[in-house]
C-alpha positions in Angstrom: 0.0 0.0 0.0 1.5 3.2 -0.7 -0.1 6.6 1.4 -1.0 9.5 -0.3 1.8 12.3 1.0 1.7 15.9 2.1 3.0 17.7 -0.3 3.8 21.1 1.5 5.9 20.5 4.7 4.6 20.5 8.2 4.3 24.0 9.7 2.0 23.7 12.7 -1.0 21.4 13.9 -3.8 23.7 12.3 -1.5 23.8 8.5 -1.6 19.7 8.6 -5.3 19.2 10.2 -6.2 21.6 7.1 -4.1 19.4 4.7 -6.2 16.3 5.5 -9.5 15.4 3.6 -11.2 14.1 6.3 -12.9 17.9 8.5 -13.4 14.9 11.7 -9.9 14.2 12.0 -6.8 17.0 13.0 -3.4 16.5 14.5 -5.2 18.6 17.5 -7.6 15.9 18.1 -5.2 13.0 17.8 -2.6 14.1 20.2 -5.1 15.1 22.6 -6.6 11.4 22.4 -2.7 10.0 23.2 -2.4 12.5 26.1 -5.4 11.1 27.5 -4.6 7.5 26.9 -1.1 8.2 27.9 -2.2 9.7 31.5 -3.5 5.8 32.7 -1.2 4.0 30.8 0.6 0.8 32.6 4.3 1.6 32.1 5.0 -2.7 31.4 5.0 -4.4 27.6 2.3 -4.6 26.1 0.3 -4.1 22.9 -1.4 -1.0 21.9 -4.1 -0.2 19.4 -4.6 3.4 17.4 -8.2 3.1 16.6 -10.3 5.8 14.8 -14.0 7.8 15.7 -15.3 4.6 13.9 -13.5 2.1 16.2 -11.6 0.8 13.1 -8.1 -0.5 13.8 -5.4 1.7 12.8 -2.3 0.9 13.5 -1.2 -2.4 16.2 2.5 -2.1 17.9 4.2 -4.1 20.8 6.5 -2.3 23.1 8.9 -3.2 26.2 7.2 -0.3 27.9 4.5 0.9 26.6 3.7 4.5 28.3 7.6 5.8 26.8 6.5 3.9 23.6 2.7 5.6 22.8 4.7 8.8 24.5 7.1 8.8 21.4 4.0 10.0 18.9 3.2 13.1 21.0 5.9 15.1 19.2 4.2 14.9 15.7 7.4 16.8 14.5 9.6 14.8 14.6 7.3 12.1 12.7 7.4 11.3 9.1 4.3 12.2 7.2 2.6 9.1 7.0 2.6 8.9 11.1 1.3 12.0 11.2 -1.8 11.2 8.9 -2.1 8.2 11.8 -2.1 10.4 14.4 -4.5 12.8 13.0 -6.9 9.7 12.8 -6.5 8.5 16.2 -9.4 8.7 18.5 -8.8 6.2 21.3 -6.1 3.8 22.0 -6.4 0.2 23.0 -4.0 -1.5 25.7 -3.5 -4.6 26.2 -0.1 -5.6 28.9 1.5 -8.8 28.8 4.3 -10.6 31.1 6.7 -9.6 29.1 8.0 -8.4 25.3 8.5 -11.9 23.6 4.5 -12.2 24.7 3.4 -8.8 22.9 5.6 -10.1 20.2 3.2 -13.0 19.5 0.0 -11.1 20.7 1.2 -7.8 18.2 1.4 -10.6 15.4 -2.0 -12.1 16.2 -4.0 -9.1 16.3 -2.6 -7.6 13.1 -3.5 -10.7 11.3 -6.7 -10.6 12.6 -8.0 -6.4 12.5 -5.9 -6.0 9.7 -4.4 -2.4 10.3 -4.5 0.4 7.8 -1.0 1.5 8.9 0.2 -1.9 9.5 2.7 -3.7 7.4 0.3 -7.0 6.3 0.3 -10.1 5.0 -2.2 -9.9 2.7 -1.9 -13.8 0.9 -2.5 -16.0 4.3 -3.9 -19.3 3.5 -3.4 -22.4 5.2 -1.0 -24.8 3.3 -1.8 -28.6 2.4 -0.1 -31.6 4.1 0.5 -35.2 3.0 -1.4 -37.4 5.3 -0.6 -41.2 6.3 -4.1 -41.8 8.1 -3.6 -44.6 11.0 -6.4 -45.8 13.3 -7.7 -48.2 10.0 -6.7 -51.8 9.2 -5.4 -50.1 5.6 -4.1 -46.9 6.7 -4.8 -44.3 3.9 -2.5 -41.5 2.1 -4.2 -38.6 1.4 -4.1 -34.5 0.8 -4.9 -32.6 3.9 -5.1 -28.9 4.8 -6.3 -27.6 8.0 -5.8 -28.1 12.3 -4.3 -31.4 12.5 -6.7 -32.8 14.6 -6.7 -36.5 12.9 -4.6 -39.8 13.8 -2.1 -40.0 11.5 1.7 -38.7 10.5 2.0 -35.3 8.9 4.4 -34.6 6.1 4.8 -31.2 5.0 3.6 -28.1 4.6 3.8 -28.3 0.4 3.8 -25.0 -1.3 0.7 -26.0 -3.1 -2.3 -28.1 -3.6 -0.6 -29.2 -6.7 2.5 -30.2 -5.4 1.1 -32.3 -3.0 -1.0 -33.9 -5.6 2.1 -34.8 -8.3 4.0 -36.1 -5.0 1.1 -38.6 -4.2 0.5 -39.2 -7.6 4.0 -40.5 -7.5 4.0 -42.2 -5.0 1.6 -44.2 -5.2 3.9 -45.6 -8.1 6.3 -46.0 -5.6 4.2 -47.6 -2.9 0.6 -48.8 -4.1 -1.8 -47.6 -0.9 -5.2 -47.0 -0.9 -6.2 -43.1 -1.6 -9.9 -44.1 -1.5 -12.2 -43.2 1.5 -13.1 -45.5 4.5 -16.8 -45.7 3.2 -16.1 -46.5 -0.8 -13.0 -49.0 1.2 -16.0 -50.7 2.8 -18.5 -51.0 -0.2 -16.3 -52.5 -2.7 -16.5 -55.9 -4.3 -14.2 -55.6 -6.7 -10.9 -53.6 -7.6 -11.4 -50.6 -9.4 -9.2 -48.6 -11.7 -6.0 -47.6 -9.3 -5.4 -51.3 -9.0 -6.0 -51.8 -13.1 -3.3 -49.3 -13.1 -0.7 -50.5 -10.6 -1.2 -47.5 -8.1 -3.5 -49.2 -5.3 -2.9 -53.0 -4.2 -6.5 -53.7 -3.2 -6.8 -54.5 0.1 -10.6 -53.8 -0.3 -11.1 -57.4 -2.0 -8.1 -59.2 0.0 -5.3 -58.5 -3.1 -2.9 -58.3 0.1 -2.3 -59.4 3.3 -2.2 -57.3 6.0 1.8 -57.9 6.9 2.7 -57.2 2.8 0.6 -54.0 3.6 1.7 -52.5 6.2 5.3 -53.6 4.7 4.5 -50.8 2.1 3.0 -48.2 4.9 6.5 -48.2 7.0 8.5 -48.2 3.3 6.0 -44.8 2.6 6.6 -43.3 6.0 10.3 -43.5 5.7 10.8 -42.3 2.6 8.4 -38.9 3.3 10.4 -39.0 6.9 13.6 -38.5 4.5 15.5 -42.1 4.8 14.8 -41.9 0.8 18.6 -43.6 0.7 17.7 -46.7 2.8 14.3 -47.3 1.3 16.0 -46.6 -2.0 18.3 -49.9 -1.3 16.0 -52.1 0.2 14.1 -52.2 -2.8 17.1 -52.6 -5.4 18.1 -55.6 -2.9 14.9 -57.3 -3.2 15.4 -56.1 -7.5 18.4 -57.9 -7.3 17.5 -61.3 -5.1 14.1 -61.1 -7.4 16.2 -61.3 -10.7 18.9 -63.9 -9.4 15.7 -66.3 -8.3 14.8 -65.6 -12.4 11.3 -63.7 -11.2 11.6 -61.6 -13.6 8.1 -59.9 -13.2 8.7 -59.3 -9.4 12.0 -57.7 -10.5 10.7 -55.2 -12.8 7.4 -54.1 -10.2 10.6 -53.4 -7.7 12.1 -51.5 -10.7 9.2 -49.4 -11.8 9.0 -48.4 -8.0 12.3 -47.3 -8.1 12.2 -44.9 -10.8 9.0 -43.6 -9.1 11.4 -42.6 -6.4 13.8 -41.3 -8.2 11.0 -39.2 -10.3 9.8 -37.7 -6.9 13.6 -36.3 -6.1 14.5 -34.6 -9.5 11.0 -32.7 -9.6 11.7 -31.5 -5.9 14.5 -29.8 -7.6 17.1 -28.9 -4.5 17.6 -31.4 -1.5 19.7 -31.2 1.1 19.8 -34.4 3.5 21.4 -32.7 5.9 19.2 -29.6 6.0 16.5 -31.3 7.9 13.5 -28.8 8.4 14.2 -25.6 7.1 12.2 -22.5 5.7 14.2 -20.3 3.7 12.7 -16.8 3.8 14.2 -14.1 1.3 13.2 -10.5 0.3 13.4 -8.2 -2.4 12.3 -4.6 -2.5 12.5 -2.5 -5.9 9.8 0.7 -6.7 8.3 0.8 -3.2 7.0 -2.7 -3.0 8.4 -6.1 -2.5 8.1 -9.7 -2.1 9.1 -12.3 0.0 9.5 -16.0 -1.4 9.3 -18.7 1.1 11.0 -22.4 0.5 10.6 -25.0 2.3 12.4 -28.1 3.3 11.4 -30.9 5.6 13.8 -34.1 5.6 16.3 -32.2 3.7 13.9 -32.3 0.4 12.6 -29.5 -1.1 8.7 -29.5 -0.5 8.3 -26.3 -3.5 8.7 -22.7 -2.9 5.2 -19.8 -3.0 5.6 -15.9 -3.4 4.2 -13.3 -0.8 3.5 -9.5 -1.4 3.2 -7.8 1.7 1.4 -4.6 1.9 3.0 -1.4 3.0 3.9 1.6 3.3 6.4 2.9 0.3 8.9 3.9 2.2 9.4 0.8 5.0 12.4 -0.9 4.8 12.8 -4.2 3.8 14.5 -5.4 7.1 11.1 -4.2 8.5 8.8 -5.4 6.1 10.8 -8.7 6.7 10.7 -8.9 10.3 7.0 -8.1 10.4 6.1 -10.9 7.6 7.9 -13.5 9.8 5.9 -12.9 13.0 2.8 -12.9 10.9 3.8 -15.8 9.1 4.0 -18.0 11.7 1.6 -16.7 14.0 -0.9 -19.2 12.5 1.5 -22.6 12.0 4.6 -23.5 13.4 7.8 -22.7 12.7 10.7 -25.5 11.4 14.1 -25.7 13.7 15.7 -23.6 11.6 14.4 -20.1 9.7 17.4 -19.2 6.9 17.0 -15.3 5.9 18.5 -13.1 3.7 19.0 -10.0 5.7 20.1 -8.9 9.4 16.9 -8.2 11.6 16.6 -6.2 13.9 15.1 -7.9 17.3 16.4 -11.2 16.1 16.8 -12.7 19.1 13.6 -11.6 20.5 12.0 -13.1 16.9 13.6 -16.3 17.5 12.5 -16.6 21.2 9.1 -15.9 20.6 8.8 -18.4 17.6 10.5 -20.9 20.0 7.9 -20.3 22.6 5.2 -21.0 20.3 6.7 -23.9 18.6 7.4 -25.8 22.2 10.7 -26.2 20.9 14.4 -24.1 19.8 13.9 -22.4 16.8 16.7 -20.8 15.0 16.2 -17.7 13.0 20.0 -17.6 11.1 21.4 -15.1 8.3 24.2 -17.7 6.1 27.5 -15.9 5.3 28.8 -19.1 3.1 28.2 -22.1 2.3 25.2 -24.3 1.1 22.5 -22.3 2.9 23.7 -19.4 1.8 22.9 -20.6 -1.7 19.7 -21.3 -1.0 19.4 -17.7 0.9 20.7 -16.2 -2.4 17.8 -18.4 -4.9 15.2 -17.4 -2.8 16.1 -14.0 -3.3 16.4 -14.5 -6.6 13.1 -15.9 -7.2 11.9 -12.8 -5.2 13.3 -10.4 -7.6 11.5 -12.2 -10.6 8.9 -12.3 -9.1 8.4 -8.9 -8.2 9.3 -8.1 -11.7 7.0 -9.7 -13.0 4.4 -8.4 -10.3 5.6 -4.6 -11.3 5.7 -5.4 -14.8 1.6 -6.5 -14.9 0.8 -3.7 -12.5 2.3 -1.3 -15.0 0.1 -2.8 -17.7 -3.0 -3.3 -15.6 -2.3 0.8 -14.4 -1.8 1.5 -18.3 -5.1 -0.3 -18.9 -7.2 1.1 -16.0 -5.8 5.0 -17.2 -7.4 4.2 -21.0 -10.6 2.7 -19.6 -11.1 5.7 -17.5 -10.7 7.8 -20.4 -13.0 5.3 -22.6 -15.9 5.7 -20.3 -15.3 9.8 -19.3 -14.0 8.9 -16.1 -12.2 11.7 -13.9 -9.4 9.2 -13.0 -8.3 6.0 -13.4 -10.7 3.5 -11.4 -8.8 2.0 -8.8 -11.6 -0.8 -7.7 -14.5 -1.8 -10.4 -17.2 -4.6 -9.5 -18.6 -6.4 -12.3 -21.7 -8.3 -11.7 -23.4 -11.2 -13.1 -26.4 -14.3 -12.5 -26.4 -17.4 -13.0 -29.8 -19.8 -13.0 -31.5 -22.7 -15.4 -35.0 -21.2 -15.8 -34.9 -19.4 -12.4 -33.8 -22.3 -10.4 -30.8 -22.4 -8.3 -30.5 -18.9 -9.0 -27.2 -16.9 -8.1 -25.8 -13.5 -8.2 -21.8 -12.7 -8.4 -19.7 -9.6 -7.9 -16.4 -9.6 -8.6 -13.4 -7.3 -8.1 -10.6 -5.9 -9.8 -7.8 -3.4 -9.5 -4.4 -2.3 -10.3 -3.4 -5.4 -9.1 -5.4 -7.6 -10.8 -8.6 -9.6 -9.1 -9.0 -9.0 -5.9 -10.8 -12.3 -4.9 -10.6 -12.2 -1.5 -13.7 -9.4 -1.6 -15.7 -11.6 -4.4 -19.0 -12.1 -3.4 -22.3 -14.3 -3.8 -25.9 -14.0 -3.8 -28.6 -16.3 -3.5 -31.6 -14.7 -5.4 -34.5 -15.0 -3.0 -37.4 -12.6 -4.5 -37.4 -13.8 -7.7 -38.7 -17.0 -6.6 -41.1 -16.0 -3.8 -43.1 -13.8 -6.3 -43.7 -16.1 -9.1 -41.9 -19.6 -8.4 -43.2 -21.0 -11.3 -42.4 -18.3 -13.6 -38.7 -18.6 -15.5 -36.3 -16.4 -14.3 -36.2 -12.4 -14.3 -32.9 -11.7 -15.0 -33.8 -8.0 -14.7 -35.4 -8.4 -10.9 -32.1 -10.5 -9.9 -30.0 -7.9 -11.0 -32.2 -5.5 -9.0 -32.2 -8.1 -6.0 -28.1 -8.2 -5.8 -27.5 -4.5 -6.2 -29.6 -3.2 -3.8 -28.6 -6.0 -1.5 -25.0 -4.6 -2.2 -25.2 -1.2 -2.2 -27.8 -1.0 1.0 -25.0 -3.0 3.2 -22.4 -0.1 1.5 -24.5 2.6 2.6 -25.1 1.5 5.8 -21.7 0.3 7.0 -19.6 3.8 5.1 -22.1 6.5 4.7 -19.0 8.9 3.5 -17.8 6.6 1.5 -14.1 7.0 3.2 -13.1 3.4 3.3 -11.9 1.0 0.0 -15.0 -0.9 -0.2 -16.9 1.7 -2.7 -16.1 0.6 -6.6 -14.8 3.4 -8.5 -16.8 1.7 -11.7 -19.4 -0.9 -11.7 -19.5 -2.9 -14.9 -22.8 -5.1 -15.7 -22.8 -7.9 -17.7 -25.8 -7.1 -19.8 -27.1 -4.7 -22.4 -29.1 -1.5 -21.9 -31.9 -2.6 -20.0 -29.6 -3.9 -17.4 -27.9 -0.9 -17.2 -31.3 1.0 -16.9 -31.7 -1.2 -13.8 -28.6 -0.7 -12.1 -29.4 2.9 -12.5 -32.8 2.8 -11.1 -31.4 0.6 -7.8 -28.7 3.8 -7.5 -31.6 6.1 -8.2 -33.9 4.8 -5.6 -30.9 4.5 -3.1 -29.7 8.1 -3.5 -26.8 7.3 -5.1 -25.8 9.7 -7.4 -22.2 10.0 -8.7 -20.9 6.2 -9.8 -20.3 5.3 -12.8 -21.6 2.6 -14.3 -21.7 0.2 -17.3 -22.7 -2.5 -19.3 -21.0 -5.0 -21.1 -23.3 -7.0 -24.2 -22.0 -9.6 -26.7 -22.7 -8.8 -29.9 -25.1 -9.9 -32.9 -24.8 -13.6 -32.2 -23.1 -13.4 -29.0 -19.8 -13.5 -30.9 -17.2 -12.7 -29.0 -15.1 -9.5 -30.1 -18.4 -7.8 -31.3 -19.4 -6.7 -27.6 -20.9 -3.4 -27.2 -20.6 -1.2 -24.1 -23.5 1.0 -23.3 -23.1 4.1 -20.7 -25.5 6.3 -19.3 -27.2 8.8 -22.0 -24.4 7.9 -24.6 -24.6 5.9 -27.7 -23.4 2.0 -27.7 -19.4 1.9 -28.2 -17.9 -0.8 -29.9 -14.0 -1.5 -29.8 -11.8 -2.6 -32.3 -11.1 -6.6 -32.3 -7.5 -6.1 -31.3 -7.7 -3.5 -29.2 -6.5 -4.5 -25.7 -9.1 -2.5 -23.6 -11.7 -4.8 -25.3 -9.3 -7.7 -24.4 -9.5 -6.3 -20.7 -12.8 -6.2 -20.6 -13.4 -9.2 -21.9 -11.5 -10.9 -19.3 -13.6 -8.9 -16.6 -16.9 -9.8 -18.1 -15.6 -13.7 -17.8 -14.5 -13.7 -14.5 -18.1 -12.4 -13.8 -19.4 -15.8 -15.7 -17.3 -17.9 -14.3 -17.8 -16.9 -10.4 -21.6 -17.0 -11.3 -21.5 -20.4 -13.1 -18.8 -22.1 -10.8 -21.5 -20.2 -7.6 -24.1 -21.8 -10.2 -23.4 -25.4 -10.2 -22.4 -25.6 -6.5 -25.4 -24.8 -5.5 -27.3 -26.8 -7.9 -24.9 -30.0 -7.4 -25.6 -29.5 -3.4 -29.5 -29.4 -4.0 -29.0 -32.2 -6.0 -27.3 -34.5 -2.9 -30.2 -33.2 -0.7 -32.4 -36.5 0.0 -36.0 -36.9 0.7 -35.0 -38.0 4.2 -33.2 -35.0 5.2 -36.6 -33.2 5.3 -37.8 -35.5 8.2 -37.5 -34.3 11.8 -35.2 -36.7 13.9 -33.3 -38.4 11.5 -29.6 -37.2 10.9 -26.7 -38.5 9.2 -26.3 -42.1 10.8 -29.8 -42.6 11.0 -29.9 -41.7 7.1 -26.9 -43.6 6.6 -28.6 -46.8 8.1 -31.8 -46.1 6.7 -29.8 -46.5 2.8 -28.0 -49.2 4.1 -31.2 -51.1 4.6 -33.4 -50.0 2.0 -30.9 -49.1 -0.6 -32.8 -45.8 -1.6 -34.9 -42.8 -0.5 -37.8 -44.1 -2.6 -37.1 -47.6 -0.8 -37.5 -46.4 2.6 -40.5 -44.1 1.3 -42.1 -48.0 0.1 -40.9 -49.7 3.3 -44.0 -50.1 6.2 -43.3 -49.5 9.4 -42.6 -53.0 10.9 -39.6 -52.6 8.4 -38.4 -49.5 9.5 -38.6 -50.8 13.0 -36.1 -53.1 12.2 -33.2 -50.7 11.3 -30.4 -50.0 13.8 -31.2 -47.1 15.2 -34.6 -46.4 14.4 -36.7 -46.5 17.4 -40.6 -46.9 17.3 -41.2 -42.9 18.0 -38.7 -42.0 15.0 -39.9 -45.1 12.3 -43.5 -43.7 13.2 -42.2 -40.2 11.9 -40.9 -41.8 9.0 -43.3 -43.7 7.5 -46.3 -40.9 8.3 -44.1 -38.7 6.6 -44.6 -40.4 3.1 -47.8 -41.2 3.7 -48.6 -37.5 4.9 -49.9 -36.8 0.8 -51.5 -39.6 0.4 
């Protein structure tokens, strides 16, 4: 995020309140809300909160003490710019003291994670990472993907950088060690071996194609190679190769073969491994044109589990030691930290970093700047991913910006819009009906604020009727825009679109414009986006408010932009679409029948093989099903018979 700056420089606390947009904030106001916070603040560490008139978080900072700490933003003076717009903001500040500084250390990192400071340096990308998972507590334990709290019995092996990497690893090994993949429930129902087993990657326990002791031979051999003995697995099996060829079983020899170069398939597509690494996260930064980005890798068992690219938001001028530091406590605020943390420049508070990670981990963690050596090679390729990727990064944003600047002088916009929502439904003849809004900006989609709506009025006036794609569009923008107007009146926050684009022709747009009539909204621009005679693509026409249709040239990129906006839209919508229609589609009869949940369903299916078997069944049947009690099979069956 880079803050808009001052231009003039600061000459006294009137000059700067009169600089700032906002008439309820001043410099007057904000120091006068730190004196007052100041005069009963503890003197211990803590954390402290800058919060503004509308209790939204500010700014979140730790401190050793924190009454000399908050004290230090009384002399606005002395501050750089972008302080002193925080300070002119600040209306109360929130304490919070701990036992000691590596405590506000984690506490700081928590709560900017979760309130998400405007002044805060953030990690904006934060989603959990998937595991490999060797489920125990089964006769055939199971490999699977995982992501989330790793609450089941089992061994966890990574984190992966991605869901695909964790995929092509299991993928492989299954070559390399046939276990089941499949659930507990299709485990149970099979009678005969299905494809994985036609295909050499499962060896069918389900219909008794193993023994247990062969099995579980294959669990341990799986284990220990993810655990990192890759070596010793590696030369059991070309023993057994080898004893298999001597004894002339020549089809034993080549299975043991073909699981071998599975292995060795795994370890060249994990690029870099280092046995003797162990568990490591290799964390490097590069800042260039007031952004950065930080590229994590990570290695567990010394092999190299794939590598995923961060871009912190903050302020322009931050350093990259601080934007640094600040990603590391947020990072692993929310999962633990490996024995060892390699970085790629000297931080300050390093020790006091590394405590607190250690505290939270239960165990010594080592954060560690390499001078030479191995690790300082991997140090030096992290950071040199990070710089391509940030050049990358700056090279779309300069296209995106160049795009944004022409569509805002396309459509007889003041500026460049820095947020536009497009909008879109999805239904089949009114049913399952949805409504999308997506976002974009210089940076591309923002799809952590896409939305969905499930149309509701449509269907309540007229269910029979097919859909109004005019009263959905209606339905979703006033739903939107209602929740805008009531959450930012002054529209002063990010949330308000500097453009909303409509897929649809002019009578959508006349909607859209009626919903902003009727609401009182009267400056936004909007837009609609229509295919052209015969839907073909590169023949869409944009209508705008009391101005002819425009149609763009086939090659021009702005049409190219748009058209990549307009599907987004679709896609959201349909994807929305088919969820919903796929989940209404796994609803059963039964789940409309008080008293009967999940196991009771699942015996009910068991028994009568069917929804329309249980509806046929009569009620000394029903009474028979484990489970069922007299009470709940009475419910049942006068629940199919209620129409009758």
């Amino acid at each position: 995020m880079v803050d808009v700056q001052i231009e003039r420089p600061t000459t006294s606390v009137t000059d700067d309140a009169a600089a700032l947009a906002d008439p309820g904030v001043s410099l007057e106001r904000g120091v006068a809300a730190l004196r007052k916070a100041l005069a009963n603040m503890p003197a211990g560490a803590g954390v402290y909160c800058m919060r503004d008139r509308h209790e939204k978080p500010l700014y979140v900072g730790k401190a050793k003490s924190l009454k000399k700490r908050v004290a230090t933003y009384v002399n606005v003076r002395t501050l750089p710019v972008r302080l002193q717009r925080m300070i002119a903001g600040t209306a109360s500040v929130e304490v919070i003291t701990t036992e000691g500084e590596v405590e506000a250390l984690l506490l700081e990192s928590n709560m900017i994670k979760r309130l998400k400071p405007h002044y805060n340096i953030l990690l904006r990308d934060d989603k959990s990472f998937p595991y490999i998972l060797l489920r125990r507590g089964h006769r055939w334990p199971q490999i699977t993907k995982y992501r989330g709290a790793k609450s089941g019995q089992g061994d966890y092996f990574g984190p992966f950088a991605s869901a695909g990497a964790v995929d092509l690893t299991i993928n492989a090994l299954q070559r390399a060690f046939p276990l089941r993949s499949c659930s507990d429930s299709v485990l149970e129902s099979r009678t005969r071996p299905c494809l994985q087993y036609q295909i050499k990657r499962c060896t069918a326990p389900c219909v008794g194609r193993i023994g247990k002791a062969d099995y579980d031979v294959l669990v341990e051999e799986a284990r220990a190679f993810l655990a990192g003995r890759s070596r010793e697995v590696q030369s059991r099996l070309t023993e057994r190769m080898t004893a298999a060829s001597d004894a002339l079983e020549f089809e034993t020899a080549a299975a043991y073969r073909d699981r071998i170069k599975a292995l060795a398939h795994i370890q060249m597509r994990q690029g870099i491994n280092l046995p003797s690494m162990g568990d490591a996260d290799v964390v490097a930064i590069h800042e260039e044109a007031g952004q950065a980005c930080v590229q994590v890798f990570f290695f567990r068992s010394g092999q190299n589990y794939g590598n995923r690219a961060f871009f912190p938001r903050h302020a322009a001028d931050e350093t990259a030691e601080a934007i640094l530091r600040a990603f590391i406590g947020q990072f692993y605020s929310a999962r633990e930290a490996p024995p060892l943390v390699l970085v790629n420049r000297t931080l300050s508070e390093a020790a006091l970093l590394a405590e607190a990670l250690t505290v939270k981990a239960g165990r010594r963690v080592k954060l560690h700047r390499p001078l030479r050596g191995e690790k300082r090679k991997l140090v030096e390729d992290a950071e040199r991913n990070a710089r391509e990727a940030l050049a990358r990064r700056l090279g779309e944003s300069t296209a995106q910006r160049r795009l944004l600047e022409s569509l805002g002088q396309k459509f007889g916009l003041e500026n460049a819009p820095e947020r536009i929502e497009v909008y879109d439904n999805s239904h089949i003849s009114g049913t399952d009906a949805v409504g999308s809004l997506i976002v974009a900006g210089p940076e591309g989609f923002i799809k952590n604020s896409y939305r969905k709506f499930t149309i509701r009025s449509v269907a309540a006036e007229d269910p029979a009727a097919p859909g109004d794609d005019y009263a959905m569009m209606r339905e979703v923008l006033t739903r939107r825009f209602s929740r805008l107007i009531k959450e930012d009146p002054g529209r002063a926050g990010e949330s308000w679109p500097d453009l909303v684009l409509i897929d649809g022709g002019a009578g959508q747009l006349g909607e859209a414009r009626r919903v902003f009539a009727d609401l009182g909204i009267a400056d936004l621009a909007v837009a609609a986006i229509a295919k052209g005679p015969e839907r073909n693509a590169g023949r869409e026409r944009i209508f705008l408010p009391d101005r002819a249709p425009v149609s763009l040239g086939a090659r021009d990129p702005l049409l190219y932009f748009l058209q990549r906006l307009r599907d987004e839209a679709h896609r959201f919508a349909i994807g929305t679409h088919r969820a919903k229609r796929a989940k209404a589609r796994a609803r059963s009869a039964l789940d409309e029948i008080p008293g009967v949940g999940p196991r009771r369903k699942k015996a009910l299916l068991h028994r009568f093989g069917s929804a329309r078997g249980v509806s046929q069944a009569g009620l000394a049947d029903l009474e028979t099903v484990d489970g069922i009690s007299s009470a709940v099979a009475r419910a049942i069956h006068d629940h199919f018979r209620a129409d009758r």
